[in-house]
VEXDREN-881302 format. One line per field, with one value per residue (C-alpha): residue number from 1; residue in one letter; x, y, z. Coordinates in Angstrom, 2 decimals. Layout:
nr: (NUM / ...)
rest: (A / ...)
x: (X / ...)
y: (Y / ...)
z: (Z / ...)
//
This chain:
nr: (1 / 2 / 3 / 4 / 5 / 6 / 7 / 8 / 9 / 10 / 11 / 12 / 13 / 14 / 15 / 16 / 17 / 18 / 19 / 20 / 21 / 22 / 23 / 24 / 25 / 26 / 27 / 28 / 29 / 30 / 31 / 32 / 33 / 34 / 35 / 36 / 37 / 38 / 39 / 40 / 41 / 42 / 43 / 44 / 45 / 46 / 47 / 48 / 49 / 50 / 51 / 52 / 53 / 54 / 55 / 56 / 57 / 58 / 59 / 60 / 61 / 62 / 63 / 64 / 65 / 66 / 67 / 68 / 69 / 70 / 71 / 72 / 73 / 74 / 75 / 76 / 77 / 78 / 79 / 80 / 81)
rest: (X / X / X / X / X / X / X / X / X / X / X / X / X / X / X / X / X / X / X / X / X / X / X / X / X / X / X / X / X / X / X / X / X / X / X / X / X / X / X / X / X / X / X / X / X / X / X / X / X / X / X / X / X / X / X / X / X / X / X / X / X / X / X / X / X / X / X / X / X / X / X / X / X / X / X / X / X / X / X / X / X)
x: (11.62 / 8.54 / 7.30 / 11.23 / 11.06 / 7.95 / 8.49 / 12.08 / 10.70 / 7.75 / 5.30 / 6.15 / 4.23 / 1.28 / 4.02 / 6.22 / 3.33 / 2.07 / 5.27 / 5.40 / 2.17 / 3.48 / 6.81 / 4.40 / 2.18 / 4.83 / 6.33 / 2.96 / 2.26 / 5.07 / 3.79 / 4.03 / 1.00 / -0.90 / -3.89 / -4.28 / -3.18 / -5.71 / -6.89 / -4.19 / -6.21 / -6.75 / -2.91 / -1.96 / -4.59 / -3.25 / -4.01 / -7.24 / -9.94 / -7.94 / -4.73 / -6.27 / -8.16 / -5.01 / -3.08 / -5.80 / -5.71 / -2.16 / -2.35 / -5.16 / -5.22 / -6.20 / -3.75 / -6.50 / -7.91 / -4.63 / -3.46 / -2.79 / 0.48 / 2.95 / 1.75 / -1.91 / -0.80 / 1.56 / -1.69 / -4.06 / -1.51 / -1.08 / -4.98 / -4.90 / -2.40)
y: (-9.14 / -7.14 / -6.57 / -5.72 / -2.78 / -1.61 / -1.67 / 0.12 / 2.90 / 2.63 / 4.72 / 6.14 / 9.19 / 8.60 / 9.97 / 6.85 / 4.43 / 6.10 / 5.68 / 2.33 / 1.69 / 3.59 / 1.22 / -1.80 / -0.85 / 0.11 / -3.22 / -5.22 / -3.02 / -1.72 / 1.81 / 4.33 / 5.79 / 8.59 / 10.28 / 9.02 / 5.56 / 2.57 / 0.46 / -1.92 / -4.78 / -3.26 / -3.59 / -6.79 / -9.17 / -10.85 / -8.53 / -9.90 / -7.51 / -7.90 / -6.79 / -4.10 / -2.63 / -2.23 / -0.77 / 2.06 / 2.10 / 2.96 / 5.19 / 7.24 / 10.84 / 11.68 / 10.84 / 9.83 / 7.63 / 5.60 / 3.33 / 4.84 / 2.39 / 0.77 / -2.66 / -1.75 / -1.59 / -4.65 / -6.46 / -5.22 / -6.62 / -10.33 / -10.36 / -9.30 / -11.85)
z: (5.93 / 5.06 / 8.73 / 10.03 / 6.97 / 8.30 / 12.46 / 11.78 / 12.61 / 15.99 / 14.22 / 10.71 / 9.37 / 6.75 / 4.23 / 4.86 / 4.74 / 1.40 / 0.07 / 0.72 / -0.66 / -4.28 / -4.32 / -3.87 / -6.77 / -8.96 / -7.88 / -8.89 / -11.91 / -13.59 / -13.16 / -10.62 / -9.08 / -10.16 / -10.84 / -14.37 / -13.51 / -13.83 / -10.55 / -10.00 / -11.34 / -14.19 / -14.80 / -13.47 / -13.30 / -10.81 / -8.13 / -6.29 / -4.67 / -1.23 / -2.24 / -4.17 / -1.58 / 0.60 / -2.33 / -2.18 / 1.47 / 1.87 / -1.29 / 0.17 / -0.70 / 2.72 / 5.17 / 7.88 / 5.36 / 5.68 / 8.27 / 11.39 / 11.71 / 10.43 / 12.48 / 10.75 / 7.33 / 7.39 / 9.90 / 6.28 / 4.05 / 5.53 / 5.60 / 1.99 / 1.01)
//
């Protein structure tokens, strides 16, 4: 289900992937993210050093620090998980 949300569209723009980066850590935190929020480890413990790092990926400030695709980020996220 994950990878069919991401591929609908070919290639989404770094908004859309940042986006979907913010819904997952409010999803695995309980808090939406901002610039006075905590690393999401901090807040759920149960976030490993993998599945952090893509968090911050996706929730880059710069967009070119992000993944370039839609098949990156969800590619990222399965090697996180």
């Amino acid at each position: 289900m994950l990878g069919f949300a991401l591929a609908a569209e070919a290639d989404p723009p770094a908004e859309t992937l940042f986006r979907f980066g913010a819904l997952a850590f409010h999803v695995l935190t309980g808090r939406a993210p901002d610039a006075s929020a905590p690393r999401p480890s901090k807040l759920n413990a149960d976030i490993d050093a993998d599945l952090e790092a893509w968090l911050m990926r996706v929730l880059a400030r710069d967009p070119a620090a992000r993944p370039e695709s839609a098949a990156e980020a969800l590619s990222l996220l399965e090697a996180a998980l």
